[in-house]
C-alpha positions in Angstrom: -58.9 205.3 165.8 -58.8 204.1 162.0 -58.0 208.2 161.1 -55.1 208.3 163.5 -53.6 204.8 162.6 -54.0 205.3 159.0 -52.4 208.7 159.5 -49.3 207.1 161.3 -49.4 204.6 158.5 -49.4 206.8 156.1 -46.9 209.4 157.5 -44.3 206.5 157.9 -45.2 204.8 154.0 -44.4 208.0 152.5 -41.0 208.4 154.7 -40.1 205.0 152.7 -41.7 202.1 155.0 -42.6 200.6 152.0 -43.3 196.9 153.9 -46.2 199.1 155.3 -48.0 198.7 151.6 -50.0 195.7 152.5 -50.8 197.2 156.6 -52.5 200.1 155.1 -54.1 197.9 152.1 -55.5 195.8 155.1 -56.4 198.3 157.3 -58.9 200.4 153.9 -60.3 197.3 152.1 -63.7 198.7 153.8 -63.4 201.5 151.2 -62.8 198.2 148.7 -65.8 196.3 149.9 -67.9 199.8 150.7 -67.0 200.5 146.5 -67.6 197.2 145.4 -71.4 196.3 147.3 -72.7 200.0 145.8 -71.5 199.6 142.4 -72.0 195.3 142.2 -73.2 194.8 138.6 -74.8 191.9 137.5 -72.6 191.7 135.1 -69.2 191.6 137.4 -68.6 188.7 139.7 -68.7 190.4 143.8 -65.3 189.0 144.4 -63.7 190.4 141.1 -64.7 193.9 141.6 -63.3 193.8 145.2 -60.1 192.4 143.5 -60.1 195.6 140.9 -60.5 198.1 144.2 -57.8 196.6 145.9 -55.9 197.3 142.6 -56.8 200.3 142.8 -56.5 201.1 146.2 -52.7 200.4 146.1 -52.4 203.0 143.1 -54.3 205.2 145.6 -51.8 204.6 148.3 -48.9 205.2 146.4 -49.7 208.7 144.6 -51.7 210.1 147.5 -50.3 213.3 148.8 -51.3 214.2 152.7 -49.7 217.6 152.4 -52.8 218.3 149.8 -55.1 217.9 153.1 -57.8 215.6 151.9 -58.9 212.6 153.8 -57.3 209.3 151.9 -60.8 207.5 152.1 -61.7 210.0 149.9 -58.7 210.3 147.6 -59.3 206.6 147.1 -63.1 206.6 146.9 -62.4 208.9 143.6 -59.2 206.7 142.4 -61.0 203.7 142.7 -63.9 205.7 140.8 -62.1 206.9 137.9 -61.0 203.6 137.3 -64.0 201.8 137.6 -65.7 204.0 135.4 -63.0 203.4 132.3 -63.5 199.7 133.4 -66.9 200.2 132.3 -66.5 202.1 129.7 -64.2 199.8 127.7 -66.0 196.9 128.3 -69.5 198.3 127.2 -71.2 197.5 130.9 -72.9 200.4 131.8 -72.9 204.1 132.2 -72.4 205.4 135.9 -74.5 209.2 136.5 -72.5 211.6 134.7 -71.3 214.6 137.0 -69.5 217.5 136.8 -66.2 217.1 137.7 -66.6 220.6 140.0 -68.9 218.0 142.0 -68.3 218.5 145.6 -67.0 214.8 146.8 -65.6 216.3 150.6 -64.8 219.1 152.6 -63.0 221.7 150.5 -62.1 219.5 147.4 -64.1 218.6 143.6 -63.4 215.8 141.2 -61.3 218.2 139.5 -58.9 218.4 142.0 -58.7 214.6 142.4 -58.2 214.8 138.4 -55.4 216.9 139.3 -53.9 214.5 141.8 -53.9 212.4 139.5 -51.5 214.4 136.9 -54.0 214.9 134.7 -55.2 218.0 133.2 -57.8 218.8 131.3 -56.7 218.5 128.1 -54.9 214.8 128.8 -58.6 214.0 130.6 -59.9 215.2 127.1 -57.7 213.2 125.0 -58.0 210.3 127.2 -61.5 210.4 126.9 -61.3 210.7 123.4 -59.2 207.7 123.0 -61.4 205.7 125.2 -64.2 206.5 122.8 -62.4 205.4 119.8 -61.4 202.0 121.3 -64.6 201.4 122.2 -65.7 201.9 119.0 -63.6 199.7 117.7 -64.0 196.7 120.1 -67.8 196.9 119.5 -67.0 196.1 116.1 -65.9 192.4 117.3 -68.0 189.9 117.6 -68.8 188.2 121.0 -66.8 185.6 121.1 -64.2 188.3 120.1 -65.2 190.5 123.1 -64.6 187.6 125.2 -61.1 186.6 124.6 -59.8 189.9 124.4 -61.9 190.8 127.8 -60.5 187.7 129.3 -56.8 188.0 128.3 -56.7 191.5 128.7 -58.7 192.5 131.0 -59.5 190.2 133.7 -55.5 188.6 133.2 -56.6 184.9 132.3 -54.1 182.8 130.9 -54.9 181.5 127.0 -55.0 178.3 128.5 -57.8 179.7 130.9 -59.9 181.0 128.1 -59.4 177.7 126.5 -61.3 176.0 129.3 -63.8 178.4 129.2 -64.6 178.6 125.5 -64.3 174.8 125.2 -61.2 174.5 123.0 -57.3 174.4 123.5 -54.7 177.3 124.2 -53.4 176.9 120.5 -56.3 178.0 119.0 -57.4 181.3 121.4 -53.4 182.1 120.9 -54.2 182.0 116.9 -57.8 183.6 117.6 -56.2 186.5 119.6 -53.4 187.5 117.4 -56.6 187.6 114.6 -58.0 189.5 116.7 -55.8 192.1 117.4 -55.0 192.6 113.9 -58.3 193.1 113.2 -58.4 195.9 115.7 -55.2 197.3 114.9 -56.5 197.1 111.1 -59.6 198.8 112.1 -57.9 201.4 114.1 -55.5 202.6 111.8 -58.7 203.2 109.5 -60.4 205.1 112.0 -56.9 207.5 112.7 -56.2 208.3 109.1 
């Protein structure tokens, strides 16, 4: 029943049914929640990291291409994984199993192919990884009150005033922190790129 409603769904999202957008959200947060209990860190509040897969469970939805023939659970099970794992990545959380990406993840299709969905190829996956090295780099440089304004603001979306709360302090002084901040990395990038 879900296969053939999600289908129909699907079919009628693509043919520009946009309103359908939250319908089939609804109808796969099981692939949210599924993602989310398997890969709960300690580190990552339950709640947040279903948040992120919904996230990315809409970007799923709206680049997934039925005429490639795999099974959307499983064109979002790898979207949602990509993601997560650059998630991870950049904040320094923790390393998932590396695999190759001719991995097997469903009938008749690799992580490759996913990749390729995606609009990737290999060399852009190489530069991207690349790039994702060097910021991380970088950010590991800062100290941890550093890591935490910049993982706050830019990561998890909280407002300077937010942060403020958390840290203790008013929303003038994390906007003068941040802009120190993000000089130093800039500063430290350019170094790095030279």
């Amino acid at each position: 029943m879900y296969k053939e409603k999600n289908e129909e769904l699907m079919c009628r999202y693509k043919a520009g049914e946009h309103e359908l957008l939250w319908e089939l959200v609804e109808l796969n947060m099981g692939i949210c929640y599924k993602f989310a209990h398997k890969y709960h860190l300690s580190g990552l509040d339950f709640d947040d990291m279903v948040s992120m897969m919904k996230g990315f469970l809409i970007e799923a939805i709206e680049k997934y291409d039925p005429s490639k023939g795999t099974a959307f659970s499983t064109y979002a099970y790898i979207v949602m994984s990509t993601r997560f794992l650059n998630v991870l990545r950049n904040n320094n959380i923790r390393e998932l199993d590396v695999v190759s990406i001719d991995t097997p993840i469903g009938e008749n299709i690799t992580i490759q192919d996913c990749l390729e969905d995606l609009g990737m190829t290999p060399l852009e996956q190489l530069d991207y990884t690349e790039t994702n090295k060097l910021l991380k780099e970088v950010v590991m440089s800062l100290n941890d009150e550093e890591k935490e304004i910049i993982t706050r603001l830019f990561i998890h979306g909280h407002t300077q005033r937010e942060v403020a709360k958390y840290l203790g302090c008013n929303q003038v002084t994390v906007s003068r922190k941040s802009k120190k901040i993000l000089n130093k990395l800039r500063l430290k990038l350019e170094r790095l790129t030279r």
